[in-house]
C-alpha positions as CSV (number, residue, x, y, z in Angstrom):
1,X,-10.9,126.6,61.3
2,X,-12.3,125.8,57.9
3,X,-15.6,124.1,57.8
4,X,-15.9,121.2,55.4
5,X,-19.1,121.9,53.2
6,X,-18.3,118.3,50.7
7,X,-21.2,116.4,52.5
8,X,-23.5,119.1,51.7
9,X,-22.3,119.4,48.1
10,X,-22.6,115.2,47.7
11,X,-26.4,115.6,49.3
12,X,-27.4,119.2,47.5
13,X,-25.7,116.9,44.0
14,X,-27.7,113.4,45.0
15,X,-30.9,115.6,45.5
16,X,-30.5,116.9,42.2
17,X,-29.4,113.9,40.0
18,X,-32.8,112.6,42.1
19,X,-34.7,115.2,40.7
20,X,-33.4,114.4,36.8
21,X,-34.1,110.9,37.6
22,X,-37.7,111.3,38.8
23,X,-38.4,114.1,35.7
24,X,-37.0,111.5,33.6
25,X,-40.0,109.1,34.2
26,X,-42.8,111.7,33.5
27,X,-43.7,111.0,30.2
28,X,-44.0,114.0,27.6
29,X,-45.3,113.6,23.9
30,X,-41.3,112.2,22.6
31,X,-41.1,108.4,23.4
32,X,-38.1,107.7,25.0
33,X,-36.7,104.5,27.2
34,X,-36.2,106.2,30.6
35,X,-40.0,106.2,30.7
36,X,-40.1,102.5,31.3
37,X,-36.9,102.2,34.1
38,X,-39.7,102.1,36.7
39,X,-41.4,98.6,34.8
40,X,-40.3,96.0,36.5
41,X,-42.1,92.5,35.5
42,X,-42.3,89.4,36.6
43,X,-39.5,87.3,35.7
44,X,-37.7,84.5,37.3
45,X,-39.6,84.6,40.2
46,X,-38.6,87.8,41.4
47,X,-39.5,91.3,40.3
48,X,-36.7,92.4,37.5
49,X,-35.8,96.1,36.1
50,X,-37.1,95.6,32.6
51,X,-33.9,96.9,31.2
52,X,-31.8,93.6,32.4
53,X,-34.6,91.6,30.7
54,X,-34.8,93.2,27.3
55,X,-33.6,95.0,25.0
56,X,-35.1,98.5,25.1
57,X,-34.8,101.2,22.1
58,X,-36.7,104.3,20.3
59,X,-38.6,103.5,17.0
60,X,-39.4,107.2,15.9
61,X,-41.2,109.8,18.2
62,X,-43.6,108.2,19.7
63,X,-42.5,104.5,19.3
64,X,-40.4,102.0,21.8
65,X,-39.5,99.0,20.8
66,X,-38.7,96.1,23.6
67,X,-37.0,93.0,22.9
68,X,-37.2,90.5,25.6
69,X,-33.9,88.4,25.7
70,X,-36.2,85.6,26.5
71,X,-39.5,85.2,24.3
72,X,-41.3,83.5,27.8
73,X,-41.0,86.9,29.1
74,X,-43.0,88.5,26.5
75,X,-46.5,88.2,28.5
76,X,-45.7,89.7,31.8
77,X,-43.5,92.3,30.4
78,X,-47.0,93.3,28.4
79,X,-48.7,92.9,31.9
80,X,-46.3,95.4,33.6
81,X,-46.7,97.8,31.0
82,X,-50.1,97.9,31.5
83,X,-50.2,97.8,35.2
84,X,-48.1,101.2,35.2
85,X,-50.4,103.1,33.8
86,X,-48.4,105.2,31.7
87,X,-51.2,105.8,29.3
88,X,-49.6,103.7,26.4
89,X,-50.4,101.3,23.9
90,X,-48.8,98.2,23.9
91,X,-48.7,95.7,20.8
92,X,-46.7,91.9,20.7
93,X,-45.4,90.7,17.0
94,X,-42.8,87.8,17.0
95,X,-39.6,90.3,18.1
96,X,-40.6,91.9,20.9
97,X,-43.6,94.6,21.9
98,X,-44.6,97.8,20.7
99,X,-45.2,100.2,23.0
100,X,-46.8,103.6,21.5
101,X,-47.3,107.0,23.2
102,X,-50.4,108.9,21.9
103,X,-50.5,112.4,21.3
104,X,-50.8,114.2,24.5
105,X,-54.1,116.3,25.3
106,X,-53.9,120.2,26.6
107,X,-55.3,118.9,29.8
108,X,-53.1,115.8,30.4
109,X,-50.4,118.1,29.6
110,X,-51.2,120.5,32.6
111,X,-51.0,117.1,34.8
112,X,-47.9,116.6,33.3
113,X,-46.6,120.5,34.0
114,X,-48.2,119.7,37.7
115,X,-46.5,116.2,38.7
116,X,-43.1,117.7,37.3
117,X,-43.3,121.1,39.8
118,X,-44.7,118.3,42.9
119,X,-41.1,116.5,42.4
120,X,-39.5,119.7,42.1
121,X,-40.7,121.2,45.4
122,X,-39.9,117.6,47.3
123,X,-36.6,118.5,45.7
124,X,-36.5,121.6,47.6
125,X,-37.8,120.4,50.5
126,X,-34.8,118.0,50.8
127,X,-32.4,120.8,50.0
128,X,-34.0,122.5,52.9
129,X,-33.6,119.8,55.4
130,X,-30.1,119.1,54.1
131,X,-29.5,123.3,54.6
132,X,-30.8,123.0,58.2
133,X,-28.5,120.1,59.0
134,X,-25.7,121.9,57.9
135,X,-26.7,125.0,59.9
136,X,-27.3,123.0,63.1
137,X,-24.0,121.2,62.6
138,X,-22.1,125.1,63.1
139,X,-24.3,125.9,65.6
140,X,-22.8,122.7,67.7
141,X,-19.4,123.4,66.6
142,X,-19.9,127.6,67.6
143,X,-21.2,126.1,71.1
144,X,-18.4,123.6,71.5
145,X,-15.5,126.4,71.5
146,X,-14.8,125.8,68.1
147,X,-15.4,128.5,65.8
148,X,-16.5,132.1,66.9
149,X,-19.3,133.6,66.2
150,X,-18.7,136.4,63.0
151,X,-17.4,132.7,61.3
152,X,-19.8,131.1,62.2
153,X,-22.3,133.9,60.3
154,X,-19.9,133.7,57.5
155,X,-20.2,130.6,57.2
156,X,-24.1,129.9,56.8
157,X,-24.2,132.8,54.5
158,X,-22.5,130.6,52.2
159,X,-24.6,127.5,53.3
160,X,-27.3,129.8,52.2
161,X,-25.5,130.7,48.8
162,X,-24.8,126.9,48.0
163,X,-28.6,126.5,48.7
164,X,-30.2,129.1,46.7
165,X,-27.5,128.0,43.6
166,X,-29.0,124.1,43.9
167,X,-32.7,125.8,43.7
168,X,-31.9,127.7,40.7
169,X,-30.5,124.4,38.9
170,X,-33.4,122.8,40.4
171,X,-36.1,125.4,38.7
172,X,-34.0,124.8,35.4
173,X,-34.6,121.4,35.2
174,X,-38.0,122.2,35.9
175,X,-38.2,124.6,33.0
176,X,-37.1,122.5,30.4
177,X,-39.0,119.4,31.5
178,X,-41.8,121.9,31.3
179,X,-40.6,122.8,27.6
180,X,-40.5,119.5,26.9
181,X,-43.9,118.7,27.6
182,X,-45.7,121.7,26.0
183,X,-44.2,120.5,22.7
């Protein structure tokens, strides 16, 4: 009986597309719009994702322009901004705000280098619990009668294969998000 490893793929490829997500948002000395997915101002009464609000685009290196579709908004998009704490400056003219990324320090670099391999390793973590799932899932199936044990085996050496694969791809995206901020 062949085991049916496509729920492990989906989870080991959701974990990683998390991980590219999450590295995404940790800002490195290049401006670009994925740092401010996480905004989300005040608008209409509810709390709205700053990209269906404005328009959001790169100036040069260390620029981002944001064009609110609706000039009212242009306060407590400036407000939200702020409140992330992304250590930016954010200026208003009559189109839209500013928002400029200063050079980035040696030290706040090594924070950078830090956060990035702490959302790595919760990465790995899930890859882990997703790995034990899969193992416990042939261990029921071995007990129930339904595969014997040398498949079994077989079969979480190449849990264990799929595992360590997602972990190297997980250190890569680590290592250039780790190039990325030392420029």
């Amino acid at each position: 009986m062949a085991y049916d490893f496509s729920k492990l793929k989906t989870q080991i490829t959701e974990t990683e597309e998390w991980l590219v997500r999450e590295l995404g948002g940790v800002r490195t000395g290049r401006a670009t719009p994925t740092l401010l997915d996480a905004i989300k101002p005040e608008a209409y009464g509810s709390r709205t994702a700053l990209k269906d609000i404005a328009s959001i685009a790169t100036e040069d290196a260390r620029t981002i322009r944001v064009v609110p579709w609706d000039k009212e908004l242009m306060k407590p998009i400036e407000k939200a901004i702020t409140e992330a704490d992304l250590g930016v400056g954010v200026s208003t003219d009559e189109q839209g705000l500013r928002v400029s990324f200063p050079q980035l320090t040696s030290e706040r670099r090594e924070q950078l280098s830090k956060i990035a391999g702490d959302k790595t390793e919760q990465a790995k973590v899930t890859l882990r619990a997703h790995r034990t799932d899969a193992i416990k899932a042939l261990d029921a199936t071995e007990k129930d009668g339904g595969m014997g044990e040398d498949e079994v085996k077989r079969l979480k050496a190449e849990v264990q294969k799929m595992i360590d694969a997602a972990n190297e791809s997980l250190g890569a995206v680590l290592k250039r998000k780790e190039d990325e901020i030392s420029q």
